[in-house]
C-alpha positions as CSV (number, residue, x, y, z in Angstrom):
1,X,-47.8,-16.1,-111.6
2,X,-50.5,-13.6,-113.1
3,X,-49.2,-11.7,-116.4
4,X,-50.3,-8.6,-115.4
5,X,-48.8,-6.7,-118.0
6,X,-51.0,-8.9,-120.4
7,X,-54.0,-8.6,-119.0
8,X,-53.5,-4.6,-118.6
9,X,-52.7,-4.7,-122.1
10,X,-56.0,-6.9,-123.1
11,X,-58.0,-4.2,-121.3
12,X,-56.0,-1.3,-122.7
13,X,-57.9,-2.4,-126.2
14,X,-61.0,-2.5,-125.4
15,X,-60.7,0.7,-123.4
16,X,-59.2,2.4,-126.6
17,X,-62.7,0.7,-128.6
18,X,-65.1,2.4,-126.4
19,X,-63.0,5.9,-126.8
20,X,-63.3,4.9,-130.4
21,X,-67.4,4.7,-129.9
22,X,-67.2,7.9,-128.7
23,X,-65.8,9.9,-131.0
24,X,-69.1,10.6,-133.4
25,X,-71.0,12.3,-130.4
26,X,-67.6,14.3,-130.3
27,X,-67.4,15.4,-133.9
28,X,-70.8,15.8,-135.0
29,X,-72.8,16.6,-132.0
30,X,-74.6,13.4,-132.4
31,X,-74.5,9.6,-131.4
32,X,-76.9,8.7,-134.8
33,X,-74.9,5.8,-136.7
34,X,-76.3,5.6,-140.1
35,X,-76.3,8.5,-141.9
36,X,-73.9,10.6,-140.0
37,X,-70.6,10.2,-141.5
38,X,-67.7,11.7,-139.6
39,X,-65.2,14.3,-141.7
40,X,-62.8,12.9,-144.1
41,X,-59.6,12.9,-142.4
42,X,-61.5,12.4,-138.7
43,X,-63.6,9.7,-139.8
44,X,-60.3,7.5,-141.6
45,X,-58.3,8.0,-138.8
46,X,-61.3,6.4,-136.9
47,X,-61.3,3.1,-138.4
48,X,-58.0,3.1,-138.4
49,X,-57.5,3.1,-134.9
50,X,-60.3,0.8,-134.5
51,X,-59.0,-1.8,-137.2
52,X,-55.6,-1.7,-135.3
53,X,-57.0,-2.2,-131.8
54,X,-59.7,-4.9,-132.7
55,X,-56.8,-6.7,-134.5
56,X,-54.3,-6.5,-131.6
57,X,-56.9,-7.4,-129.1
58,X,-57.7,-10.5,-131.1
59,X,-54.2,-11.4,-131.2
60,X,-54.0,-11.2,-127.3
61,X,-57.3,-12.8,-127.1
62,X,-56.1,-16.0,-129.2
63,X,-53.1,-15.9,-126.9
64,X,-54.9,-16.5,-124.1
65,X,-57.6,-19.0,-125.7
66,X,-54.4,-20.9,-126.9
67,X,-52.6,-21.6,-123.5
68,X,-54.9,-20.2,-120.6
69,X,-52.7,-22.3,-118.2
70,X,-49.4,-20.1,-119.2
71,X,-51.2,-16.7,-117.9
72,X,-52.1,-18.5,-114.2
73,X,-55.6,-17.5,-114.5
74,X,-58.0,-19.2,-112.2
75,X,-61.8,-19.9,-113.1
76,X,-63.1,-17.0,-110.9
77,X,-60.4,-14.4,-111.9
78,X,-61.1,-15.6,-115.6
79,X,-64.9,-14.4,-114.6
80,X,-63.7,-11.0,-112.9
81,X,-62.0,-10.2,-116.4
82,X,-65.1,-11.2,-118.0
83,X,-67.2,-8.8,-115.6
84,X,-64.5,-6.0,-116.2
85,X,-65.9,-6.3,-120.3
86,X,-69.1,-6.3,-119.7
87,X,-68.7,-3.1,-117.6
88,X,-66.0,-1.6,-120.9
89,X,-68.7,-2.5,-123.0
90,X,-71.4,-0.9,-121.8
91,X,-69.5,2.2,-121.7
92,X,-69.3,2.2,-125.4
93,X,-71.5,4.3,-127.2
94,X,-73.4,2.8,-130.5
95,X,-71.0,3.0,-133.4
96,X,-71.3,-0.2,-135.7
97,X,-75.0,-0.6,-135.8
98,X,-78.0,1.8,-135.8
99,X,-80.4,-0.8,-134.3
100,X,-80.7,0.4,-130.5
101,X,-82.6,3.6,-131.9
102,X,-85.1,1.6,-133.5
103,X,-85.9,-0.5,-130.5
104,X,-86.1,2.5,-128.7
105,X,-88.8,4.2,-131.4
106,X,-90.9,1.2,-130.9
107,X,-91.0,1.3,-127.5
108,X,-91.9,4.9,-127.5
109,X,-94.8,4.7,-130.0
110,X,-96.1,1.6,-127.8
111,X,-96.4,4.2,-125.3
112,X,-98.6,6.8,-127.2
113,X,-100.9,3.7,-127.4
114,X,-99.5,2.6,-131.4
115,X,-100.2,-0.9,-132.1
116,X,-96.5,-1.8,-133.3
117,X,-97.2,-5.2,-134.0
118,X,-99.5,-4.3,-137.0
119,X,-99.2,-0.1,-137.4
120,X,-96.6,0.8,-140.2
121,X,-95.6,4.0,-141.2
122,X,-95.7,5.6,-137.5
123,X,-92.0,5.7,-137.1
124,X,-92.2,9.8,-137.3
125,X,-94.5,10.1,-134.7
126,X,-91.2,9.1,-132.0
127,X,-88.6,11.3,-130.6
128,X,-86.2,8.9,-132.1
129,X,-87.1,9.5,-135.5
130,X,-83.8,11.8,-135.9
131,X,-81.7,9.1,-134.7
132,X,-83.6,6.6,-136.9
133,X,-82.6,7.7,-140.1
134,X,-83.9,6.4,-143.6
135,X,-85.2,2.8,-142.1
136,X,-87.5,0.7,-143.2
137,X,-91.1,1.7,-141.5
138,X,-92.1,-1.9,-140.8
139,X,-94.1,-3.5,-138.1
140,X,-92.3,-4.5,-134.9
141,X,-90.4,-7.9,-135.4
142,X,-89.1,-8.5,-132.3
143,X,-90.9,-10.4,-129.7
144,X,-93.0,-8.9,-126.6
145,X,-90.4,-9.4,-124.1
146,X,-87.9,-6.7,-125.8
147,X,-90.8,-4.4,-126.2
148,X,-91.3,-4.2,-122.5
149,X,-87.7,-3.5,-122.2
150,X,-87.9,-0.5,-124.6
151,X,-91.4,0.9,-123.0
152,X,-89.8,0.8,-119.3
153,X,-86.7,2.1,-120.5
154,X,-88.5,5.3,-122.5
155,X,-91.2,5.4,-119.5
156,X,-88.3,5.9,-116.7
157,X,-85.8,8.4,-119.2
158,X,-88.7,10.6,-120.2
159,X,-88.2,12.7,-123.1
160,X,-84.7,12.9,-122.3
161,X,-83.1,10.6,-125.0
162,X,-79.6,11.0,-123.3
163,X,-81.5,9.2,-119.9
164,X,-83.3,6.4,-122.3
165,X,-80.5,5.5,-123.8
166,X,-78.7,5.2,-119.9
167,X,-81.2,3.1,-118.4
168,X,-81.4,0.6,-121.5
169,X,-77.6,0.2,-120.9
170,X,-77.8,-0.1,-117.0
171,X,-80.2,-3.0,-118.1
172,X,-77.8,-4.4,-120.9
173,X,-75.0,-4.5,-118.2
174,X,-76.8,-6.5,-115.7
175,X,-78.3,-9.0,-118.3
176,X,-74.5,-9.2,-119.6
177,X,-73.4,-10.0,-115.6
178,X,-76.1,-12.9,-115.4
179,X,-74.5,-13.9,-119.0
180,X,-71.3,-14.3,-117.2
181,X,-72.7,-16.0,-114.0
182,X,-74.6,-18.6,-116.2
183,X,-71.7,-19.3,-118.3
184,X,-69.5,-19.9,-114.7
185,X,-71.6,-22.7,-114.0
186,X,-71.5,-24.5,-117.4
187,X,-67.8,-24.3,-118.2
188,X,-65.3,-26.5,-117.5
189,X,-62.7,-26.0,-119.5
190,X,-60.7,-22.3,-119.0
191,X,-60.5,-22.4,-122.9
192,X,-64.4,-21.8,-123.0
193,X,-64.3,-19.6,-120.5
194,X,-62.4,-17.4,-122.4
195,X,-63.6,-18.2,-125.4
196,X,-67.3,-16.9,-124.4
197,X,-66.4,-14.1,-122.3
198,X,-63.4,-12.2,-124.4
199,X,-65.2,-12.5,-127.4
200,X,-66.0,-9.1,-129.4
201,X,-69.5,-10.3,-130.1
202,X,-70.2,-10.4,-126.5
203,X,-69.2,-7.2,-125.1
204,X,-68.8,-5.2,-127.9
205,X,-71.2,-6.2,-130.6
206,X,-74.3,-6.9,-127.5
207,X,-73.1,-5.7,-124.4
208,X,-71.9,-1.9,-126.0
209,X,-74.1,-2.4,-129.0
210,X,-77.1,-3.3,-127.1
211,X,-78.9,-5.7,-129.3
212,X,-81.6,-8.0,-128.4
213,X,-79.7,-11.0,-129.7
214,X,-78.5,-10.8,-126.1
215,X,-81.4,-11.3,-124.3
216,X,-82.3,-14.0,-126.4
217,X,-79.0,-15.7,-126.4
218,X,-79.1,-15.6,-122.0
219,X,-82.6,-17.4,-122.4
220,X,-80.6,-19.7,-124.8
221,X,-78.3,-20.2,-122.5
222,X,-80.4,-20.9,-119.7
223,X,-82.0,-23.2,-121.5
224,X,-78.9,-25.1,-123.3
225,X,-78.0,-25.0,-119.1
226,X,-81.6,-26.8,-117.9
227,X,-81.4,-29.2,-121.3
228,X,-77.9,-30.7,-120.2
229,X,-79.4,-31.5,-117.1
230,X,-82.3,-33.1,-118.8
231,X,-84.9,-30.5,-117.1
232,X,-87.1,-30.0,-120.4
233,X,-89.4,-27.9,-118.9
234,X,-87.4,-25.6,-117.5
235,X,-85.5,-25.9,-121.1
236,X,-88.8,-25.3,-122.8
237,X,-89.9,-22.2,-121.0
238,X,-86.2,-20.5,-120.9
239,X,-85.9,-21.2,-125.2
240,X,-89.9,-19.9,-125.8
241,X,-88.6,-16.7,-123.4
242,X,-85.8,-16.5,-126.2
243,X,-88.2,-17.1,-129.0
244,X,-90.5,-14.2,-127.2
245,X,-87.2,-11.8,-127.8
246,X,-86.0,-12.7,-131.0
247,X,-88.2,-15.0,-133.4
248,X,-86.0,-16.8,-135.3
249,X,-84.2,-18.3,-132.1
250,X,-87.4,-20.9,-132.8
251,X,-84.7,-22.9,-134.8
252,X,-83.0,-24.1,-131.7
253,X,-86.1,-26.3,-130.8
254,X,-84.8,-29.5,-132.4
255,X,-81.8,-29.2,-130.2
256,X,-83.9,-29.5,-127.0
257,X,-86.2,-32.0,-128.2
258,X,-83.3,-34.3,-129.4
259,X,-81.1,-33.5,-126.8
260,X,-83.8,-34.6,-124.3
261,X,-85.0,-37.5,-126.0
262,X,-82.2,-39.2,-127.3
263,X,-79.0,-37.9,-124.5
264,X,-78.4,-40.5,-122.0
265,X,-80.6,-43.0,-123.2
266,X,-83.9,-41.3,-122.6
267,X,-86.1,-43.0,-124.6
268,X,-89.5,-42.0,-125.4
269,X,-91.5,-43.5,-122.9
270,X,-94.3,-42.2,-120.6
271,X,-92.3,-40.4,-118.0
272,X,-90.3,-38.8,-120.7
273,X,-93.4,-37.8,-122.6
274,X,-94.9,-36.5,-119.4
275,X,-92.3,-34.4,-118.5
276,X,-92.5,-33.1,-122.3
277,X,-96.0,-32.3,-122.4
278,X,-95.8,-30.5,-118.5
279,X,-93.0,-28.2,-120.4
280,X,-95.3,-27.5,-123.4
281,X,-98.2,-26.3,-121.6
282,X,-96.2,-24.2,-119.3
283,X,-94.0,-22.7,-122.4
284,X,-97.6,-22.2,-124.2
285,X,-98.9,-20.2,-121.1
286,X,-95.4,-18.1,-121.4
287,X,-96.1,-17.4,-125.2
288,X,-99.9,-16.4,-124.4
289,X,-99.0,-14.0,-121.3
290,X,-96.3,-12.4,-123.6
291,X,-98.2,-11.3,-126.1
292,X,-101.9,-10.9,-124.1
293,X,-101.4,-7.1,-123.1
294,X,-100.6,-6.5,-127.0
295,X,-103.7,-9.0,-128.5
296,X,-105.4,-7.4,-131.2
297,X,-106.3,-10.4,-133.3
298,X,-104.6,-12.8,-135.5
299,X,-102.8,-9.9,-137.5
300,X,-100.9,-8.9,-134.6
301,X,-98.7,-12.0,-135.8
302,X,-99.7,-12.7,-138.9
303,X,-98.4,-8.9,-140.3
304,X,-94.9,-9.2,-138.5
305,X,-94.5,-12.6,-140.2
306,X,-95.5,-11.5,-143.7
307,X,-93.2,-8.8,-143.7
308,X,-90.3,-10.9,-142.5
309,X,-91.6,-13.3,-145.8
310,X,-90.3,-9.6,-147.7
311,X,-87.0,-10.0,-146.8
312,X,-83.4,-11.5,-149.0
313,X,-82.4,-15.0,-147.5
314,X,-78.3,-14.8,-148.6
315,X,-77.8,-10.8,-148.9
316,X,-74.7,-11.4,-147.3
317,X,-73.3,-13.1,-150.3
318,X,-75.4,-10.7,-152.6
319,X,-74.9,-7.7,-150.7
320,X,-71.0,-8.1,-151.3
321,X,-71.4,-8.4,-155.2
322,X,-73.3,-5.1,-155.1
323,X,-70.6,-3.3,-153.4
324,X,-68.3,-4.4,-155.7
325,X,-70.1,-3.2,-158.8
326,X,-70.9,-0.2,-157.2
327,X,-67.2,0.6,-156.6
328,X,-65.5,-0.5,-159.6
329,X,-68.3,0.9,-162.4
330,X,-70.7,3.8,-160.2
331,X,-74.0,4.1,-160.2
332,X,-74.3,0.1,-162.4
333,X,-75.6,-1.1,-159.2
334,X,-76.1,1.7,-157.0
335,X,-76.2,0.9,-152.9
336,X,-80.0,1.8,-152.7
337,X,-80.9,-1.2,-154.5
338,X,-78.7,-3.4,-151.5
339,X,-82.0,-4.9,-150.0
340,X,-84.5,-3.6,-152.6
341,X,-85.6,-6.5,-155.3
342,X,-88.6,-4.6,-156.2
343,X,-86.3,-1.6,-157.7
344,X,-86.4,-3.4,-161.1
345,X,-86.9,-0.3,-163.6
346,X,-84.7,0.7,-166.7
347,X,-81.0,-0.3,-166.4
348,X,-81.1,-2.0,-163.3
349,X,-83.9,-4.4,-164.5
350,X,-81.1,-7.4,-165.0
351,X,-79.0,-6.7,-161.1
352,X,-82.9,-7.2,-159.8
353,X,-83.0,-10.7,-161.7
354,X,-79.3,-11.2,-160.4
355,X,-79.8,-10.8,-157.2
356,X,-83.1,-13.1,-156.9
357,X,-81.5,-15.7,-158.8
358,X,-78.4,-15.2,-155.8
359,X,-81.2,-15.6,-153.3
360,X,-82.7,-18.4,-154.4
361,X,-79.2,-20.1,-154.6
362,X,-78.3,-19.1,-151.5
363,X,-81.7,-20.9,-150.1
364,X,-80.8,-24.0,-151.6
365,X,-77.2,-24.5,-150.8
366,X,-78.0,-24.3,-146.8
367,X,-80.7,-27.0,-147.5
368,X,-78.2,-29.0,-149.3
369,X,-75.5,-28.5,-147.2
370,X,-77.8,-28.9,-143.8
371,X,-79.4,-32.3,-145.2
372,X,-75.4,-33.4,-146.2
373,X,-74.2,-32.6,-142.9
374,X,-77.1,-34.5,-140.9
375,X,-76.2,-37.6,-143.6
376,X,-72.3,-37.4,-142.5
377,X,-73.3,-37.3,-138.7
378,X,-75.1,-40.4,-138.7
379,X,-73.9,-40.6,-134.7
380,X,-75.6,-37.0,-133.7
381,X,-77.3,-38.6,-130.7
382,X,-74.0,-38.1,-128.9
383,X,-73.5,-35.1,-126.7
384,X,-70.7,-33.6,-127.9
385,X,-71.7,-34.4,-131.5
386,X,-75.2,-33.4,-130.9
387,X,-73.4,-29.6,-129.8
388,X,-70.9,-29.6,-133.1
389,X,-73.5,-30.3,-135.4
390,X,-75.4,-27.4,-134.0
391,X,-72.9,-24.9,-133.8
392,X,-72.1,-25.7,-137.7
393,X,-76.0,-25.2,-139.0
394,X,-76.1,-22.3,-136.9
395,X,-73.1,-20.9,-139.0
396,X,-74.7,-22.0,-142.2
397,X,-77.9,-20.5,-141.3
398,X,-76.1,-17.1,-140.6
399,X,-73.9,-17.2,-144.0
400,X,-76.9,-19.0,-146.5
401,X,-80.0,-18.1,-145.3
402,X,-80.0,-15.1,-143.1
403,X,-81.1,-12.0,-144.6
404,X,-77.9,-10.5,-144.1
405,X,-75.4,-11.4,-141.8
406,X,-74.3,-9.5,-138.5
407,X,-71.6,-10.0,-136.0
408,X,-73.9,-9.7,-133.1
409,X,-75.7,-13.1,-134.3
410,X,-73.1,-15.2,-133.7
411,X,-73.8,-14.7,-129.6
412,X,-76.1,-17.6,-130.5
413,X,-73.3,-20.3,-130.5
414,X,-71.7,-19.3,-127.3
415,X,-74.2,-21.3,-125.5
416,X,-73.3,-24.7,-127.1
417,X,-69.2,-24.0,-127.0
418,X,-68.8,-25.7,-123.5
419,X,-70.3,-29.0,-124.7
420,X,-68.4,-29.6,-127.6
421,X,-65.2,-31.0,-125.7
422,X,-61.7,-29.7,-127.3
423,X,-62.6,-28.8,-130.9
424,X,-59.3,-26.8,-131.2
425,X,-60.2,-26.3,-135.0
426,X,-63.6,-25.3,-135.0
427,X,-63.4,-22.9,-131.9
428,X,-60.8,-21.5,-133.0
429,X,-62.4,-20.6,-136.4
430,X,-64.9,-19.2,-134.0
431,X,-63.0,-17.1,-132.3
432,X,-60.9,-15.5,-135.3
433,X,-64.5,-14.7,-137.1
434,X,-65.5,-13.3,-134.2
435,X,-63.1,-10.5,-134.0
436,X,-63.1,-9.9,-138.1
437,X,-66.7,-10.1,-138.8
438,X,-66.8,-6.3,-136.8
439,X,-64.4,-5.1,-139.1
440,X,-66.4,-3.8,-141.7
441,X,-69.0,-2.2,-139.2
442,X,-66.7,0.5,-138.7
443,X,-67.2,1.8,-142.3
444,X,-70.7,3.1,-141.8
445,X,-68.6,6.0,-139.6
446,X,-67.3,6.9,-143.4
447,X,-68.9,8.6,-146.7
448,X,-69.1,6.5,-149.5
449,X,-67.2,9.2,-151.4
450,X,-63.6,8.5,-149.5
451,X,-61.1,6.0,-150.7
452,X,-60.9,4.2,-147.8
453,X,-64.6,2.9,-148.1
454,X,-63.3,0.7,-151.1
455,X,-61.7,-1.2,-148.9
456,X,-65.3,-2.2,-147.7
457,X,-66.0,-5.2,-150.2
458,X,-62.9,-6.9,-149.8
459,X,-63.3,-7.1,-146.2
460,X,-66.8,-8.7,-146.5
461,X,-65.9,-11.3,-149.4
462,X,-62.5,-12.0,-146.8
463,X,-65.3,-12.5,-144.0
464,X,-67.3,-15.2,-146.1
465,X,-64.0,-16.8,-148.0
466,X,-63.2,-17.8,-144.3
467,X,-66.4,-19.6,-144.0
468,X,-66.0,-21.3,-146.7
469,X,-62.5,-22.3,-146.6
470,X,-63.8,-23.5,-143.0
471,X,-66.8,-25.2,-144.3
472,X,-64.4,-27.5,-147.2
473,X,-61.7,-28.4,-144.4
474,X,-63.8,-29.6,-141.4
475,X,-67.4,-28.8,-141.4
476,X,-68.5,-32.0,-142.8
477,X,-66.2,-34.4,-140.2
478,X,-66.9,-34.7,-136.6
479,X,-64.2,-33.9,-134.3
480,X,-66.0,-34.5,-131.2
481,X,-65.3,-37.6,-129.2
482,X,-68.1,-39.9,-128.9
483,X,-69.1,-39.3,-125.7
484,X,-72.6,-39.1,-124.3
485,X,-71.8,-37.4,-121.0
């Protein structure tokens, strides 16, 4: 029999989260994240109630993950919860990221006829530049694909932002249905149903948040979908559409070229290598038609790339050691400098040396522990094995080399989950970071100046202690059953 009263109170949670999102257009008139702390007592009481409600829906979440088979949930009424938040979700208004403004500024300078791709320094030309905030004024480095989005969804709001901001989310919520309907037909295990579809990072973090990570991660997951049934080109065109979102999804080509070429005894031979080439040309043609109506010349990627060259690989780990010296001796290293190496002048000349040093450290320990991992998984032409290992260098990828790391990025595993068999361990590490790595989001809805914001850096160094302690129990041993079917 269905535990109603369980599944009423899984959705009481997230209900109480998208109140939660809400209440920063209620106190201060305006739905601007960064920037715009709430009042003292308002904006405590608001992470509060977040923290408890994220923490006691990840407890009911793991209890259904754990024993799906206890609640007497079919496939298709598993889905129909999974549709139910989606829809939550994109009630929610933003409240852990800023990011959705800036896509939307891009769009709406593409429209006055700005060159995003290779224009800096335009940002205050947008009706978004109140929502904006103190951002970096960079060139656009998304792909095309999102830029279309934002241009249609300024073109059909107008210059109401309140009617922009609607239409992007009635297109989030219908990219976040075909999310779940993709994912129906890969699962076969309830545990991964669940798993994908109750997880924070889905409809919270990309659904309510709106980031482009999930458009890119349902061209992933299209293509993760074609590649398992050996369809490369199919595969090829769905991952370059991803690539064409978000760039750095590019990483996930030696998944499909392995998986394709090494799965199920498909050796490289002539048909194989036909099929291959037939999928290259028509995944170039995709990349070309993408970025043809925005063609300038080479610059239009060369300046996107050289700016992305600007930014700190391992500011997650950095980023925590700055908070910490800012709270325990003010002003020593001051929050400005978080993401700023060239502030190097007077007494903050030796944090600037620090933190490149951290960098650089940070590089090298993903290339060491990517390079150890391949070496320990000398059977990676499995399946299953083939899906662990990626999941894992995704996850060092995000902790080491990343820039800084986000909740919202991990939407790039959920399309490998269903074809790494029963790893009880690892998804279950997956699931628990999942639900704490929004934690500390909350705290941009505080000033720095209240005591509660202390609480910030211990929650971060928690979020990367778990990695780790993950990474030295199981990340280097390979749970998955050798199977290559």
């Amino acid at each position: 029999m269905v535990k109603r009263k369980e599944i009423l109170g899984l959705l009481a949670c997230v209900a109480v989260l998208v109140l939660v999102s809400w209440t920063k257009v209620l106190f201060t008139g305006s739905i601007k994240v960064d920037d715009n702390p709430l009042e003292h007592w308002i904006g405590i009481a608001t992470v509060i109630v977040f923290a408890v409600s994220l923490m006691v829906y990840g407890r009911a979440y793991y209890k259904f993950f754990k024993s799906p088979d206890s609640f007497s949930l079919s496939h298709y009424q598993i889905k129909l919860l999974g549709y139910a938040h989606v829809i939550l979700g994109s009630l929610m208004l933003p409240i852990l990221s800023n990011d959705i403004f800036l896509y939307l500024a891009y769009g709406d300078l593409s429209n006055m006829g700005y060159d995003v791709f290779t224009q800096q320094n335009i940002m205050g030309y947008s009706k978004w530049i109140d929502l904006v905030g103190n951002w970096k004024d960079s060139p656009y480095l998304y792909g095309p694909i999102t830029l279309w989005i934002s241009k249609f969804a300024n073109w059909a709001g107008g210059s109401n932002i309140w009617m922009v901001v609607i239409v992007f989310k009635i297109i989030w919520l219908l990219i976040g249905i075909c999310f779940v309907e993709i994912m129906s037909l890969m699962v076969k295990h309830l545990q991964d149903f669940i798993l994908v579809l109750f997880t924070p990072v889905f409809w919270m973090q990309n659904v309510g948040g709106m980031h482009y990570d999930l458009l890119a991660g349902l061209f992933l997951l299209i293509a993760v979908y074609f590649i398992s049934q050996q369809k490369i080109v199919f595969a090829l065109i769905a991952l370059k559409l991803a690539i064409m979102c978000k760039i750095v999804f590019a990483i996930f080509i030696p998944f499909v070229l392995l998986h394709y070429f090494f799965i199920n005894s498909n050796r490289i031979s002539w048909k194989p290598m036909l099929y291959f080439c037939l999928g290259a040309i028509a995944s170039s043609t995709v990349i070309i038609l993408c970025y043809l109506p925005f063609w300038k010349d080479s610059t239009t990627i060369t300046i996107p790339f050289n700016y992305l060259n600007t930014q700190e690989p391992s500011k997650s780990f950095s980023e925590v050691l700055g908070e910490i010296f800012h709270a325990l001796f003010n002003n020593i290293a001051p929050s400005d400098t978080i993401g700023n190496t060239s502030h190097s002048s007077g007494k903050m000349w030796w944090w600037t040396q620090f933190r490149i040093g951290f960098n650089v450290f940070g590089i090298a320990m993903g290339v060491i522990v990517s390079l150890v991992f391949m070496i320990k998984t000398r059977l990676v032409f499995y399946k299953t094995v083939m899906a662990e290992y990626w999941i894992k260098i995704c996850l060092v990828f995000f902790f080491f080399y990343s820039h800084i790391f986000n909740a919202w990025y991990l939407i790039a595993l959920l399309p490998f989950l269903p074809l790494v068999g029963n790893l009880h361990r690892l998804k279950k590490y997956i699931l628990i970071i999942s639900v704490y790595s929004n934690l500390h989001m909350i705290f941009l809805n505080i000033g720095r100046d209240s005591w509660i914001y202390y609480l910030l850096p211990p929650i971060i160094f928690i979020n990367i202690s778990l990695f780790l302690w993950q990474f030295r129990k199981n990340f280097l041993t390979v749970e998955s059953p050798l199977t290559k079917d």
